[in-house]
C-alpha positions as CSV (number, residue, x, y, z in Angstrom):
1,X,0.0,0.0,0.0
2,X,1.8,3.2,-1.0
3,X,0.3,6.6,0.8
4,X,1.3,10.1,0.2
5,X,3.4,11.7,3.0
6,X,4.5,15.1,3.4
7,X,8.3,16.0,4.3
8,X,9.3,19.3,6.2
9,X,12.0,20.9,7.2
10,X,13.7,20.7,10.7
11,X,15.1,23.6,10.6
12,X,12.4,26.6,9.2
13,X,9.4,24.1,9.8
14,X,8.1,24.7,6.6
15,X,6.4,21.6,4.6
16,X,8.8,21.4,1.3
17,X,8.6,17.8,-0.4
18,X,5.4,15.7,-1.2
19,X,6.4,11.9,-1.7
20,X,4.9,8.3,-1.8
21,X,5.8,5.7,0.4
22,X,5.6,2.2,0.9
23,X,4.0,2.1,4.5
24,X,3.9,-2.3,4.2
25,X,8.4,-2.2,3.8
26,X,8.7,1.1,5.2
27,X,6.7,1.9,8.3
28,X,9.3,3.9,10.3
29,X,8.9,7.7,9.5
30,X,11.4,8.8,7.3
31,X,14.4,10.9,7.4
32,X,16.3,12.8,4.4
33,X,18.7,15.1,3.2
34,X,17.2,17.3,1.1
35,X,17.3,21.1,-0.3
36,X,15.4,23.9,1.3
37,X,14.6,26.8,-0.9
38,X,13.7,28.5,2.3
39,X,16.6,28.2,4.0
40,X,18.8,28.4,0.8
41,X,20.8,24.9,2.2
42,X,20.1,20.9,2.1
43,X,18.8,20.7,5.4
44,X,17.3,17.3,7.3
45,X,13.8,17.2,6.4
46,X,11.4,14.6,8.4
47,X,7.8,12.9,7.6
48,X,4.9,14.6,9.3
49,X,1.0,13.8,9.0
């Protein structure tokens, strides 16, 4: 079952990246490395609901 998740940034809070994951091999919330046009840098960005 793949679901839409939302990714923000842990810096600036803001909600940057929308992705789809695989919640049956992946149910952990995940954790990237990804550019933040708000902050200008690749910052760690985390799933939130």
């Amino acid at each position: 079952m793949r679901v839409r998740v939302t990714l923000s940034c842990t810096e600036c809070k803001n909600r940057n990246y929308n992705i789809m994951k695989d919640k049956k091999a992946h149910p952990e919330r995940m954790e990237t490395s990804k550019y933040c046009r708000f902050c200008r840098k690749h910052t760690l960005h985390k799933e939130t609901k």
